[in-house]
C-alpha positions as CSV (number, residue, x, y, z in Angstrom):
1,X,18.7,-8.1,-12.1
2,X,17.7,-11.3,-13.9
3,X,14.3,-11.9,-15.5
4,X,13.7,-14.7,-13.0
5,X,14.1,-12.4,-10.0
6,X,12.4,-9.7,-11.9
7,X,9.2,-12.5,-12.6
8,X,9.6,-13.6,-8.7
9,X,9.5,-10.1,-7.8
10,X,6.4,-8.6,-10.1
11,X,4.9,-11.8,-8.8
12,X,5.6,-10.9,-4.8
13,X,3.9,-7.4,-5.3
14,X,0.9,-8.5,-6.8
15,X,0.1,-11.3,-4.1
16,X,0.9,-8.3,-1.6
17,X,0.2,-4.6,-2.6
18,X,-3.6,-4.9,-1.6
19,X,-3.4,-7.4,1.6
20,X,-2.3,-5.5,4.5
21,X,1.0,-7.4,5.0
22,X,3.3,-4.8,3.2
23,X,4.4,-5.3,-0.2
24,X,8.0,-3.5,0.2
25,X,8.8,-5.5,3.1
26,X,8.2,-9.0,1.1
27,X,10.4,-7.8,-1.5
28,X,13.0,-6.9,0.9
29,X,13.1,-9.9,2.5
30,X,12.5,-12.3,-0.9
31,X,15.5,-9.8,-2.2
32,X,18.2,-10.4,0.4
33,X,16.6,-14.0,1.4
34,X,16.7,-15.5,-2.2
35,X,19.0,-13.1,-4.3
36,X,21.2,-11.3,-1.8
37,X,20.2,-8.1,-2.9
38,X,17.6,-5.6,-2.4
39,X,15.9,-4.4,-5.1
40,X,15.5,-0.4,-3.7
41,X,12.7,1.5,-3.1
42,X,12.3,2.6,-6.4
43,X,11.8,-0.7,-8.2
44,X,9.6,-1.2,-5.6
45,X,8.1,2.5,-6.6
46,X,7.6,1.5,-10.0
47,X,6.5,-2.3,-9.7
48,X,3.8,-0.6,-7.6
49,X,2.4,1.2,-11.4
50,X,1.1,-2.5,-12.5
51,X,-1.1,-3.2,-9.6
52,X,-1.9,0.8,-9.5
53,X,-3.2,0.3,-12.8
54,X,-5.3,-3.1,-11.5
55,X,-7.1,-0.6,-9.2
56,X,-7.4,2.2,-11.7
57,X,-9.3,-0.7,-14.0
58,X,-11.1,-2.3,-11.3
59,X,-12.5,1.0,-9.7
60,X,-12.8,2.7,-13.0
61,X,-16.6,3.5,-12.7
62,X,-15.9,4.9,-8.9
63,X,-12.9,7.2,-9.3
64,X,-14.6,8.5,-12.5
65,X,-17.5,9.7,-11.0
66,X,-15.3,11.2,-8.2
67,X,-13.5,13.1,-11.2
68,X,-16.8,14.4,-12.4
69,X,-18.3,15.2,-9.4
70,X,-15.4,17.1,-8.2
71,X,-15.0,19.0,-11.2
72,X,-18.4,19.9,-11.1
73,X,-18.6,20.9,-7.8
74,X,-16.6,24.5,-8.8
75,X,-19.4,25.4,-10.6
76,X,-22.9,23.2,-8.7
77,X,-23.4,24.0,-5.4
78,X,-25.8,21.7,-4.8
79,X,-23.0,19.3,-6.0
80,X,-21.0,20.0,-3.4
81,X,-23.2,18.7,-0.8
82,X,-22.9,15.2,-2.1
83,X,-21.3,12.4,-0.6
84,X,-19.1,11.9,-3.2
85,X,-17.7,15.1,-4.0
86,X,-16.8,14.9,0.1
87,X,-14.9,11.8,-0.9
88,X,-13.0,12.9,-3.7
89,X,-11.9,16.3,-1.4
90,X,-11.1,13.3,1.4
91,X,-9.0,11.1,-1.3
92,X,-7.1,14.4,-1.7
93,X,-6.7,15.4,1.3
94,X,-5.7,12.0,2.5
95,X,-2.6,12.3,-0.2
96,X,-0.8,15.6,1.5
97,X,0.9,14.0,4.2
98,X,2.3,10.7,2.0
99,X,3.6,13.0,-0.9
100,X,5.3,15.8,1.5
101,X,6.6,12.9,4.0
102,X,7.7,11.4,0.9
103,X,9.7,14.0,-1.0
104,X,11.5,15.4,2.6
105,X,12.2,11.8,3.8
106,X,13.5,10.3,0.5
107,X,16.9,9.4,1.3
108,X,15.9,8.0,4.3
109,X,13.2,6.1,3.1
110,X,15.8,4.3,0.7
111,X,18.3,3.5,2.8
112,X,17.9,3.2,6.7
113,X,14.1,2.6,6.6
114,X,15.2,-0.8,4.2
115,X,17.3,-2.3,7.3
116,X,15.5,-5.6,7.9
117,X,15.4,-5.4,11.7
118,X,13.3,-2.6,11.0
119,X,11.3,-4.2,8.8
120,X,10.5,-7.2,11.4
121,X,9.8,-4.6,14.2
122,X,7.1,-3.0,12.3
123,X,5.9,-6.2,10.6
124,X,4.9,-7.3,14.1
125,X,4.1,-3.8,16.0
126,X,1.6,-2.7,13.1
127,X,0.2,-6.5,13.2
128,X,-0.7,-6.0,16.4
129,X,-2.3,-2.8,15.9
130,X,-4.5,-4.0,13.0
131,X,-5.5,-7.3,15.3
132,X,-6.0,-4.3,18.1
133,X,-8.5,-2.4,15.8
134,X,-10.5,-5.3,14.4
135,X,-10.9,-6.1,17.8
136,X,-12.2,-2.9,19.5
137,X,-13.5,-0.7,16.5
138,X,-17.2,-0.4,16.3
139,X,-17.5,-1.3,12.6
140,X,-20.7,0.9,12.2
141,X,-19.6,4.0,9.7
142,X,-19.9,3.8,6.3
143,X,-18.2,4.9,3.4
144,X,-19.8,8.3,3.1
145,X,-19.6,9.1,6.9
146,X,-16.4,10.3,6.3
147,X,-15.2,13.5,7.7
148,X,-12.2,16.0,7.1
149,X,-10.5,15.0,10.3
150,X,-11.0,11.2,9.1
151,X,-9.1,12.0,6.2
152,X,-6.5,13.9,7.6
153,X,-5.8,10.7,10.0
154,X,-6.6,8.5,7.1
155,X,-3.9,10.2,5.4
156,X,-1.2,9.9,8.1
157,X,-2.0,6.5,8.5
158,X,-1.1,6.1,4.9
159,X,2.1,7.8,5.2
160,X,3.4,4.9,7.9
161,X,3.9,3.0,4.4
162,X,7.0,5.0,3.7
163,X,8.6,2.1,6.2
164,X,8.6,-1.0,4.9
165,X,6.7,-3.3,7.1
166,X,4.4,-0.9,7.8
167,X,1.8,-1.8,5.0
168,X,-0.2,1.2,2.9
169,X,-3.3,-1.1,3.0
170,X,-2.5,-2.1,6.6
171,X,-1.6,1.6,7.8
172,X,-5.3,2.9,6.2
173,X,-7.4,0.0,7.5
174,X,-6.0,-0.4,10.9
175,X,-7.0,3.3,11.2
176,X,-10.1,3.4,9.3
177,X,-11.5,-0.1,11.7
178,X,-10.2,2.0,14.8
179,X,-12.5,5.2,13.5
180,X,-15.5,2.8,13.3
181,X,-15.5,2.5,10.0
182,X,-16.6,-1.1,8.8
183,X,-14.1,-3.2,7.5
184,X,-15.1,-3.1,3.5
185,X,-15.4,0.5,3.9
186,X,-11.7,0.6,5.4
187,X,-10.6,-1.2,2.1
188,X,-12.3,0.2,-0.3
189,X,-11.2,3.6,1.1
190,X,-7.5,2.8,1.0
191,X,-7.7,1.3,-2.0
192,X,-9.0,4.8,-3.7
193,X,-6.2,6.8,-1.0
194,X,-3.3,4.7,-2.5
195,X,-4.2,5.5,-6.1
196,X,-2.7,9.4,-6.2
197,X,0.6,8.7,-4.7
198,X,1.9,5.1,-5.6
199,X,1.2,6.8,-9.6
200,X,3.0,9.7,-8.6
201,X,5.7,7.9,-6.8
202,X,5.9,5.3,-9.6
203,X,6.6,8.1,-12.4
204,X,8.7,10.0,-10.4
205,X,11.4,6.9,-9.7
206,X,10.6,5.6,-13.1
207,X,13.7,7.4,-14.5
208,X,15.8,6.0,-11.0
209,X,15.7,2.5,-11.8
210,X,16.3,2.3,-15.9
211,X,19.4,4.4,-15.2
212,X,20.6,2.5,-12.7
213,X,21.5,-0.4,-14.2
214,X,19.2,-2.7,-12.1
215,X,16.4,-3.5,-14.9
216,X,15.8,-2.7,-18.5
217,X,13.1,-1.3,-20.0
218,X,11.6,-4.8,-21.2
219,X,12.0,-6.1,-18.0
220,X,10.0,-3.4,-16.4
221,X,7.1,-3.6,-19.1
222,X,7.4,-7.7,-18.0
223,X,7.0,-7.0,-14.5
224,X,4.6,-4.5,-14.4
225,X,2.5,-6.7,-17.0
226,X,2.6,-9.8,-13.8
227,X,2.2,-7.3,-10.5
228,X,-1.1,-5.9,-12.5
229,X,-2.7,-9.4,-13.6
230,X,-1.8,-10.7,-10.3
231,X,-2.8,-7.4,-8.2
232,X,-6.3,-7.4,-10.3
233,X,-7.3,-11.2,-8.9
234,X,-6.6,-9.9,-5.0
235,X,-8.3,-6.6,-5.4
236,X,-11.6,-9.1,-6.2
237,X,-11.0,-11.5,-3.7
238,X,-10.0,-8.9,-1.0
239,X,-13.0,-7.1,-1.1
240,X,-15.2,-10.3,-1.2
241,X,-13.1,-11.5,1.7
242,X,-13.7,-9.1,4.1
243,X,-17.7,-9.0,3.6
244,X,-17.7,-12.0,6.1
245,X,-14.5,-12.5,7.4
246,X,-12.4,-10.5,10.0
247,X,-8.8,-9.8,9.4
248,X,-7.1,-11.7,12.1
249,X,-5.3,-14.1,9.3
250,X,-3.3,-11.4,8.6
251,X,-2.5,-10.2,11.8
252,X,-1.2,-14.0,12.7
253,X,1.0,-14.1,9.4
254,X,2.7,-10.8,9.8
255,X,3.6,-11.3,13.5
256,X,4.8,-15.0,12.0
257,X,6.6,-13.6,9.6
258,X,8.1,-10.8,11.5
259,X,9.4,-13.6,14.5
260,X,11.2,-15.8,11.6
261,X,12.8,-12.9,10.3
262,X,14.3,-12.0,13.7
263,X,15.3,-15.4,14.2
264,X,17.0,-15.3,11.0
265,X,18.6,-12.0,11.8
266,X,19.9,-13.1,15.3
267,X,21.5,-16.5,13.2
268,X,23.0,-14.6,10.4
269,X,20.9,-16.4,7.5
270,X,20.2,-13.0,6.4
271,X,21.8,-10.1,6.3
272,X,20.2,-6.7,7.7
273,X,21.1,-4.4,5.2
């Protein structure tokens, strides 16, 4: 892999981790569009550790008092009736079925799943459902109104991600707006879901994609370096975004995006696999 497709790439998954558009599917189709390759699902895994670590930073006050509070619960009972140690149970909870799904569906998940006429059926399916659930949710639950069976769905939701096109930001906040949730709540939520098992799944297929011959070691500092920096300025605007403005943009870009990408299919400008 080049550093310019490396740079291009980094680049890609910062502009699209946090925006519910699907990050893996853009670097699929950037990869076999402009490089005629595909970059796997563990460079994607590990590109994912840069803009990981923009939420880690960005949230750090948040998932630290989560930490605490949880910790503290074992030994406070009157901890345990907080809102936040509820949360930091939910953020776990929510993590089970991506990490189990994850680890029994691997091979899958790296080969068939990657087929771009997947990747433009989901693209446009799940855009629909997210235009769906901006529509029709109530928008009236907060944050702490979350419940075990929220984050059990929640969690699910988050596991559609292991398809690209699917979108882990899209997955989480098509389900959370369709639970009433309101719509920063629904991002700021999968925001905190994501961070357990994009770090895990990063350090697990760290060791996947230096051996296989793809990247170096440099070039992974590099990229990860750009998809954090980039990832950092969308996390802000994201969240400032969606205060006053519904998510319909991104609802018309991926069903755009997912009918050029069947047209090019259908032609033979790209190839599937």
């Amino acid at each position: 892999m080049s550093w310019f497709e490396v740079i291009v790439l980094s680049v890609v998954q910062g502009l699209t981790e946090f925006l519910p558009i699907s990050s893996s599917a853009h670097l699929r189709i950037v990869s076999g569009a402009f490089f005629g390759n595909d970059p796997g699902a563990a460079f994607t895994a590990v590109s994912q550790l840069g803009t990981e670590a923009a939420v880690l930073i960005y949230f750090a006050k948040d998932i630290w008092n989560l930490v605490r509070t949880w910790f503290r619960g074992f030994v406070d009972a009157d901890v345990r009736t907080t809102a936040e140690y509820r949360l930091a149970w939910l953020v776990i909870i929510g993590t089970i079925p991506i990490s189990v799904l994850g680890f029994l569906f691997k091979d899958s998940i790296e080969t068939v799943a990657r087929n771009l006429w997947i990747v433009a059926t989901t693209m446009i399916v799940f855009g629909v459902l997210l235009g769906l659930a901006e529509r029709y949710g109530t928008q009236r639950r907060p944050l702490t109104d979350l419940t075990v069976r929220d984050g059990v769905l929640l969690g699910f939701a988050q596991a559609l991600a292991l398809i690209p096109g699917v979108s882990r930001s899209g997955g989480t906040i098509t389900a959370g707006l369709a639970l009433g949730l309101d719509r920063p709540a629904a991002v700021r939520y999968s925001f905190l879901l994501a961070i357990p098992a994009v770090v895990a799944a990063g350090l697990f297929q760290l060791g996947d994609v230096t051996t296989s011959g793809l990247t170096s070691g440099p070039q992974m500092v590099v990229g990860t370096v750009i998809a954090f920096v980039v990832g950092y300025v969308i996390i802000a605007w994201l969240l400032k975004y969606v205060q006053n403005n519904t998510v319909y943009v991104f609802v018309a870009y991926r069903i755009a995006l997912g009918a050029a990408l069947f047209a090019a299919l259908a032609i033979g400008a790209v190839s599937a696999t």
